[in-house]
N, C-alpha and C positions, 0 to 999 in steps of 0.2 A: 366760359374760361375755367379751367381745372388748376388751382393753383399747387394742389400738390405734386409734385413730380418737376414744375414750370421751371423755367430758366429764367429769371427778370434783369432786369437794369432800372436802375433809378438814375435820376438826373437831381442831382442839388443836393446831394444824401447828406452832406454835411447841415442839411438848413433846418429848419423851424419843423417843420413837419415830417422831410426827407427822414430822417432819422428812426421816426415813429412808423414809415412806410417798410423801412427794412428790417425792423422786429417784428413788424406784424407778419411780414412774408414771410418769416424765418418762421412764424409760430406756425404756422397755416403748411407748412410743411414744401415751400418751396427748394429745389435741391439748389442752386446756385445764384446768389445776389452779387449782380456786379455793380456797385457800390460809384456814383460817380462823382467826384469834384474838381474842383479847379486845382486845390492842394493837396494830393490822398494822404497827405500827413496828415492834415485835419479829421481824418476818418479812424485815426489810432484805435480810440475807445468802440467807438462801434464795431469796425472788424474783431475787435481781440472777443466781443462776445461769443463769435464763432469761428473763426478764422479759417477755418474747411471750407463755409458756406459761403460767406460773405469777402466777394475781392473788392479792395479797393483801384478803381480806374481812373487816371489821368482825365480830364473829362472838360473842355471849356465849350459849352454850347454855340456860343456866339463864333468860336473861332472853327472855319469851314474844315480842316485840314486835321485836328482835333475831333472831330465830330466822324470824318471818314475814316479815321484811326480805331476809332472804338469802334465803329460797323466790322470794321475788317477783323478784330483779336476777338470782337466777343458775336460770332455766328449761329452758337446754339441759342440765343435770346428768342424767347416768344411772347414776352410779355416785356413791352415798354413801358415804363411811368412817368410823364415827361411834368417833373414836378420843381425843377429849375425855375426861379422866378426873383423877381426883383419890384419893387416900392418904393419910391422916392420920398412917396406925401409932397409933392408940387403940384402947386396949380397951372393951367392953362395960360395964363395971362398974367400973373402974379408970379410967375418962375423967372429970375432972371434971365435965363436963355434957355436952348431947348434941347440944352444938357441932355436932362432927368428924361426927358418925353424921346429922346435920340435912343438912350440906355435900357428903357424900358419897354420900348420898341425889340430893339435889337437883343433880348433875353425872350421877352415874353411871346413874342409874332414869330422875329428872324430866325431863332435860333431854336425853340420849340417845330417850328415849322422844317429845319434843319434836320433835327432828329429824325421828324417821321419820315422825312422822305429818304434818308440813311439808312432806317432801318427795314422802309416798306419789304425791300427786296430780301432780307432776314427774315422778317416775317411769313411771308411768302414761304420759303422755301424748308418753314419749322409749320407748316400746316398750319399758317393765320394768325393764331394768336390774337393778339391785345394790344392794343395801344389807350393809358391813360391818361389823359390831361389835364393838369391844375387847372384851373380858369379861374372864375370869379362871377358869382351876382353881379359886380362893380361893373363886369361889361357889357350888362341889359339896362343899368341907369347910373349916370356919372353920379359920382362923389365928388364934389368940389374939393374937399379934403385932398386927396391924391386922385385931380384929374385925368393927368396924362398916362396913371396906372392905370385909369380906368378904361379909356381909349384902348391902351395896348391889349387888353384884355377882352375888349369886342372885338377887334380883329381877330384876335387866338378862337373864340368862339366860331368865328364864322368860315376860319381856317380850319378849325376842326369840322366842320359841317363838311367843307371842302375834301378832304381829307377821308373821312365818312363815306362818303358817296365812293371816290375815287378806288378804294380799297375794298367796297363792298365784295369786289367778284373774287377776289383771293381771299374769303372767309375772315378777312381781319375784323373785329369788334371794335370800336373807338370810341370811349367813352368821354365826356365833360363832365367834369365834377367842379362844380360850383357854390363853392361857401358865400357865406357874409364875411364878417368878421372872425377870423382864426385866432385862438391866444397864445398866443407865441412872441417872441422877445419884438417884433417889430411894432407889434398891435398895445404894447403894455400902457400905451395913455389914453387905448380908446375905450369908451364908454360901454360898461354891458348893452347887452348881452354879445358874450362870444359862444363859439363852440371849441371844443374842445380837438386838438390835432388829432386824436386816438378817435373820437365822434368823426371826423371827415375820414381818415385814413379807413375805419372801417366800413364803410358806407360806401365809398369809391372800390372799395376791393370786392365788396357786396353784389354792385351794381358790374361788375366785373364778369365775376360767377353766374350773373343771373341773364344778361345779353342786355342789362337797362343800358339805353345811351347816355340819358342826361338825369344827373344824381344831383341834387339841392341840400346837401350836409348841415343840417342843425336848423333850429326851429325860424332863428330870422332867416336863415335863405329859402326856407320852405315858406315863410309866411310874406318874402318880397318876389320872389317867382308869382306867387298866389296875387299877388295886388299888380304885377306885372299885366296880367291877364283883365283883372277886372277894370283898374281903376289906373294904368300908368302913367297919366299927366300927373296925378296928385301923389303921387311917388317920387314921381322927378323932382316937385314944387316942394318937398318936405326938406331932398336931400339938397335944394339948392340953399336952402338954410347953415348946410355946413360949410364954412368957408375955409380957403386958406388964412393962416396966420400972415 
């Protein structure tokens, strides 16, 4: 993937990380970031850093009709960033009902899974391009902590696997980027080690350029991918020590 000259979108631009996604693209010499939230009034400060470069779009992932809207106004896109996402921190069976496990479904699977397929035919038709995806370490071993995040986040895995495959023959790239712990306002009670949103954003933009499918951002997701492989019952046994409150 050639990011200078590119066309991007991001999803969640307004979020924890989103933000750090769209300065980087800007640095990297991308010509048009279309900028996506559920409010684009919440995107004020970030577009005004550019305002040529960076549009702000209307943008609700979950909601089908919203998601066909942005396919259709922004048609020069060749590079998707599908970095929308959501975290309860509820548990399994300790959640009072299945709210949080409904919401985090239907952001991180439904509506992630929404996009690609919105934009496969955009891609297509801009000679392939990119498609990125948030995911998470969290959905190769549950964190009791935010179980039901973790779930949602093995599906999105293995939807993008899906996903992958499906798009291979139209030249599209699609990548998982999979952190541990990000430090961003959601994570602020958890326990180092984090990584840093600037450390994932450039790593996934890296893996991007270089055709890597599956990128593990900062040194605990490189070093629980790593124990995935060797040792993953005692990985599982460690994080079932984390519980919900």
């Amino acid at each position: 993937m050639q990011l200078e000259g590119a066309i991007a979108l991001v999803t969640g631009a307004n979020g924890g990380i989103g933000k750090y996604y769209v300065e980087a693209l800007r640095a990297a010499g991308v010509s048009r970031i279309y900028a996506g939230a559920r409010n684009p009034n919440s995107l004020a400060d970030l577009t005004a850093i550019d305002s040529q470069r960076i549009i702000p779009i209307s943008l609700d992932i979950t909601d089908e009709q919203s998601v066909i809207t942005a396919a259709s106004e922004c048609k020069d896109v060749n590079l998707l960033i599908n970095n929308a996402g959501i975290g309860l921190l509820k548990g399994l069976i300790s959640a009072a009902d299945l709210s949080s496990a409904r919401a985090e479904m239907e952001v991180n699977y439904f509506g992630t899974l929404a996009m690609c397929r919105a934009f496969a035919p955009v891609l297509k038709a801009n000679g392939g391009g990119a498609i990125v995806n948030m995911l998470s370490i969290l959905g190769k071993v549950n964190f009791p902590m935010n179980a039901s995040y973790s779930a949602s986040k093995a599906a999105a895995i293995l939807m993008t696997q899906g996903v992958r495959a499906e798009l291979a023959a139209q030249g599209t790239l699609v990548v998982g980027v999979m952190p541990a712990t990000v430090d961003t306002e959601v994570s602020r009670n958890f326990p180092q080690p984090k990584v840093a949103p600037e450390v994932v954003v450039r790593e996934a933009l890296q893996a991007a350029i270089n055709g890597v499918e599956d990128v593990y951002p900062g040194e605990q997701a490189t070093e629980m991918a790593a124990q995935l492989l060797t040792d993953p019952k005692a990985l599982e046994k460690a994080m079932a020590m984390m519980l919900p409150n």
